[in-house]
C-alpha positions in Angstrom: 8.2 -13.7 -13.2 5.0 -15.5 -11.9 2.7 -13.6 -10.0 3.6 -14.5 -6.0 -0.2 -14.6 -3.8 -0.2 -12.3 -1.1 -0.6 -14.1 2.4 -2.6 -13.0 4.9 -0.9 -10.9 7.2 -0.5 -12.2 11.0 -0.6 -10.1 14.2 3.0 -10.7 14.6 3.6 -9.2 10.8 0.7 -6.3 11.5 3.2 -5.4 14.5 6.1 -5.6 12.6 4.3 -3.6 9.8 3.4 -1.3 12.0 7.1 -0.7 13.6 8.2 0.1 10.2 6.0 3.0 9.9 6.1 4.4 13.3 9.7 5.2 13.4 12.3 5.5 16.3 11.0 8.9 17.9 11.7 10.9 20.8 15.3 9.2 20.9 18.4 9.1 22.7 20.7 11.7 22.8 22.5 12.6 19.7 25.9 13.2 20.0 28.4 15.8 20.0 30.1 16.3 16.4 34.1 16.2 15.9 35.2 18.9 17.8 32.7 19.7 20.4 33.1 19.5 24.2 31.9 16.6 25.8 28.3 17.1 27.2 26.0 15.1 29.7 22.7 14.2 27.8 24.4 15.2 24.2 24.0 18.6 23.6 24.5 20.7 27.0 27.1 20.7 30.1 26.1 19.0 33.5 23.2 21.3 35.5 24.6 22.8 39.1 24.1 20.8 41.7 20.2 21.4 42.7 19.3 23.2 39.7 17.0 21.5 36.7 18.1 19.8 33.7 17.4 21.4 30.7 16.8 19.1 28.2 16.3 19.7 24.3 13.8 18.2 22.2 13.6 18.3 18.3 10.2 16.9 16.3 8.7 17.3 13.5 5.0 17.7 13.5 1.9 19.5 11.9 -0.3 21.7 14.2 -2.1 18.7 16.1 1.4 16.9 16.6 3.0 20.3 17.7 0.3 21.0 20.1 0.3 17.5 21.3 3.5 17.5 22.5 3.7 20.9 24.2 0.9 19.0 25.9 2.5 16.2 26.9 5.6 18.3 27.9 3.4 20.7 30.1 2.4 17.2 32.2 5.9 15.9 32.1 7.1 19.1 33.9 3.8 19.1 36.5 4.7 15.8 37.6 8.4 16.8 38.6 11.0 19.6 39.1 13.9 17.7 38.2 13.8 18.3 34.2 12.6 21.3 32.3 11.9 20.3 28.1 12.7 22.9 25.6 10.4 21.3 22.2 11.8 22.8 19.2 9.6 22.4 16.9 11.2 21.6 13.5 8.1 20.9 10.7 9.7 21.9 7.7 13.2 20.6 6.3 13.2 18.3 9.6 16.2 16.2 8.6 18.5 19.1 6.7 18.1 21.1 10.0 18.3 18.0 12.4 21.9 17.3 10.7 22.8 20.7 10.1 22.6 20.8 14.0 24.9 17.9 14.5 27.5 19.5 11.7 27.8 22.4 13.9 28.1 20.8 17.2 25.3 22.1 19.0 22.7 18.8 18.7 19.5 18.8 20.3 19.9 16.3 22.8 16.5 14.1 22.1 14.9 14.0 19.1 12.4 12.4 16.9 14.4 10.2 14.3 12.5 8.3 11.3 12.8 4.7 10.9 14.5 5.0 8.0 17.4 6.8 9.1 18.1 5.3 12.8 20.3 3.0 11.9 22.4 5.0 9.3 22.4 7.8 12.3 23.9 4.6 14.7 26.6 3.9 12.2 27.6 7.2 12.4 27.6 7.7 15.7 25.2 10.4 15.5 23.5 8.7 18.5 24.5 7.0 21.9 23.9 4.0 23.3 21.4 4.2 26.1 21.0 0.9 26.8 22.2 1.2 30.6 19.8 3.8 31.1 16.6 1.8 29.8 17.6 -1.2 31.9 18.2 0.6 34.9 14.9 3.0 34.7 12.4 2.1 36.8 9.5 2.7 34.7 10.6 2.0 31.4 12.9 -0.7 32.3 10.1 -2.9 33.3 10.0 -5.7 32.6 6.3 -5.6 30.2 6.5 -1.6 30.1 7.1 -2.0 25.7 5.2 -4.5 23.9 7.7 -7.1 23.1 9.2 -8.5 21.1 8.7 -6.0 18.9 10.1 -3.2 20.8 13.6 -4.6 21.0 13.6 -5.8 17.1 13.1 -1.8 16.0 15.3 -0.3 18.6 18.0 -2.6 19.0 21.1 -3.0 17.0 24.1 -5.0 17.5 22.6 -5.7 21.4 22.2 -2.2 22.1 19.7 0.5 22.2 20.2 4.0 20.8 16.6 5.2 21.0 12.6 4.0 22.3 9.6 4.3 19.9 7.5 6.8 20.4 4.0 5.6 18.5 2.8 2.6 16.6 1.6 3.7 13.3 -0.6 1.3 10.3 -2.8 2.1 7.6 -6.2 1.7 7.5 -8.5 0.7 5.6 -11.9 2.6 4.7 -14.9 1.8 2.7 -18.4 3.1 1.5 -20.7 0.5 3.6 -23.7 1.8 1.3 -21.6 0.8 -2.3 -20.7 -2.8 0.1 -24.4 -3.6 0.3 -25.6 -2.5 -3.1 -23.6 -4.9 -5.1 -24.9 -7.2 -1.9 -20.7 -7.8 -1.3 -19.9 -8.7 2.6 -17.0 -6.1 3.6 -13.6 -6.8 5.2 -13.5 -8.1 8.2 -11.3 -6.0 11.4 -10.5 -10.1 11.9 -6.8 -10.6 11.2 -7.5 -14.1 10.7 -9.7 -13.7 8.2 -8.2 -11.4 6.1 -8.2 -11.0 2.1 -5.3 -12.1 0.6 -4.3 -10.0 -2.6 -6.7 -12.5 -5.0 -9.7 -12.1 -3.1 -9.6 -8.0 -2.9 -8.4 -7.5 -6.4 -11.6 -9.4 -7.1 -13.9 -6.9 -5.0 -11.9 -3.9 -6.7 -13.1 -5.1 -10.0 -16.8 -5.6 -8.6 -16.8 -2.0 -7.4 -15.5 -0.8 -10.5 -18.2 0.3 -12.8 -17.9 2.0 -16.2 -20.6 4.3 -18.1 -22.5 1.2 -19.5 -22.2 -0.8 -15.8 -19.9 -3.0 -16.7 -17.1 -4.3 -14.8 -13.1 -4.5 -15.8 -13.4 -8.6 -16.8 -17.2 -8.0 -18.7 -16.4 -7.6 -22.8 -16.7 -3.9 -24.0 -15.1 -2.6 -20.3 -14.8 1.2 -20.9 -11.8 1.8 -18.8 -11.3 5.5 -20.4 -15.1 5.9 -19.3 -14.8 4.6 -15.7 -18.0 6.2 -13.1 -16.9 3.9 -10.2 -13.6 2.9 -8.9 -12.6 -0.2 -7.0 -9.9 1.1 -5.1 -7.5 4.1 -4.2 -4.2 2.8 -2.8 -1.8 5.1 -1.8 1.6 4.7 -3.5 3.6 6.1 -1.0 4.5 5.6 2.3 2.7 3.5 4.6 0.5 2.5 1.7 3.4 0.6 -0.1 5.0 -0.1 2.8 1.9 -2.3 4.3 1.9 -3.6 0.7 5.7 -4.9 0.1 6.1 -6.2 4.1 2.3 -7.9 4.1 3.9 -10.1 0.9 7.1 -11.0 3.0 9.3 -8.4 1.5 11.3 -5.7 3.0 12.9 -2.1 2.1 16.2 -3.2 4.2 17.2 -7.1 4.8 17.0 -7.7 8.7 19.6 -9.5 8.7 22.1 -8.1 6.8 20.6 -4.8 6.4 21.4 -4.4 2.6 18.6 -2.9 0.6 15.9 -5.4 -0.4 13.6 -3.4 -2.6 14.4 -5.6 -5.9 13.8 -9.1 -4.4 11.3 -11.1 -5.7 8.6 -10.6 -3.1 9.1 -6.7 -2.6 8.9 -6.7 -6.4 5.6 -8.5 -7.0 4.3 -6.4 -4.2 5.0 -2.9 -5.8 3.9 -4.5 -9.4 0.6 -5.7 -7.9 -0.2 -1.9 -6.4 1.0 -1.2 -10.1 -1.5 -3.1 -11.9 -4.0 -1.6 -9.7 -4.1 1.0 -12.3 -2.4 0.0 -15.4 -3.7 -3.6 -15.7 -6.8 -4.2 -14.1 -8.2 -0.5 -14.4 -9.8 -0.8 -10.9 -8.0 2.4 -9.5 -7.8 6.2 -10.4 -4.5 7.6 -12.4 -3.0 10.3 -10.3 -0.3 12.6 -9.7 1.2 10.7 -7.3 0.6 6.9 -9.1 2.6 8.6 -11.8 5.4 9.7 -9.7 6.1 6.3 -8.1 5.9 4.4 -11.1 8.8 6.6 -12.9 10.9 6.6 -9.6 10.6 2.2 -9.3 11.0 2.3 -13.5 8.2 0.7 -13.6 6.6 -0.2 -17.5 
């Protein structure tokens, strides 16, 4: 296959980039399994008249994430009687317990839910559609309250919305300015319309990459078993190859028809280029986890 340049990504593909990592979070309410009674909200039967709604709340979440929303909670409940939040904090085995919960009828009735899974959980009716209740709000229902249209691409499916984002999450890029200005190399630029395209960084990585003898990966005699400097560490996981695959035009999941869409062309060269990082252009490190992608993709 010939190599495929990577374009530069636009604002509108950061944002959509960005939605892919975020996830759907702090969702609707899941709903009850086979079997269970009916409840208002998902999990729990309708509050007295009077009385606050108690209202369950599953998330994942290290320390600063955990704190952060007990936080947010603590304000949510200072600003009204109306709803009381129980956070049940879930950091380990988040999705086992999350559909254990649902299995045994007793379902939180919000929860964070990754992007991955959201619209599996729809087809299974694992969530409800909300999307009277968003249009009706009066704060979120707004009409510039989410920044569209990306808002309504994540959440919605088939016209209808089962859940709200709760963040916006990209990589990021960071660099030594000091190594920059030695090899007297101008850095990236935070201007999206100016960014590398694949070409143009690949060719920095192999500037910044210096062996034993200071040469570089295209000089003759490269030492690439003797390597002092690296180029480049990309991650090969997660937002790393995700920014990677979606900045070249591919996708994990078709938007369309929603079939997978890892092994078309563009996703391909994507995950190859990341690839050659290491094995071809001996810019980047070998690691643990370089190792473990490359025998889950097959990749030789």
């Amino acid at each position: 296959m010939e190599p495929k340049a990577t374009k530069q990504i636009s604002r509108r593909d950061f944002l959509r980039v960005s939605a892919g990592f975020a996830g759907i979070a702090a969702l609707a309410a899941c709903a009850p399994a086979p079997g269970a009674a009916p409840a208002a909200g998902g999990g729990q039967a309708a509050a007295p008249a009077g009385a606050a709604v108690e209202v369950s709340f599953m998330g994942w979440g290290a320390t600063e994430e955990d704190e952060g929303v007990k936080a947010a909670i603590k304000q949510f409940e200072s600003e009204q009687s109306k709803v009381k939040v129980t956070w049940l904090h879930t950091p380990d085995n988040y999705a086992q317990k999350f559909l254990a919960n649902i299995a045994a009828g007793t379902p939180p009735d919000t929860a964070f839910v990754g992007s991955d899974v959201y619209q599996t959980y729809i087809r299974n009716k694992i969530l409800l559609d909300i999307t009277d209740k968003i249009q009706n709000d009066t704060l979120v229902g707004a009409k510039d309250y989410f920044i569209q249209p990306q808002e309504t691409n994540r959440c919605e499916v088939d016209g209808k919305w089962y859940g709200i984002g709760s963040c916006w999450v990209a990589p990021h890029i960071y660099y030594n300015a000091d190594i920059f200005k030695k090899a007297n190399i101008e850095p990236p630029t935070n201007n999206p319309e100016e960014a590398w395209d694949w070409e143009k960084f690949l060719t920095v990585a192999k500037q910044l990459t210096v062996d034993k003898n200071g040469k570089h990966p295209d000089d003759a005699g490269f030492d690439k078993d003797n390597i002092e400097q690296w180029g480049v560490q990309w991650p090969t996981a997660g937002t790393g190859l995700d920014a990677a695959i979606l900045s070249n035009g591919g996708e994990w999941v078709a938007e369309k028809s929603r079939l997978l869409a890892i092994d078309k062309p563009e996703a391909i060269q994507a995950i190859q280029n990341v690839a050659d990082l290491n094995l071809k252009h001996h810019v980047m490190p070998d690691t643990a986890a370089m190792q473990g992608t490359l025998i889950r993709l097959n990749i030789r």
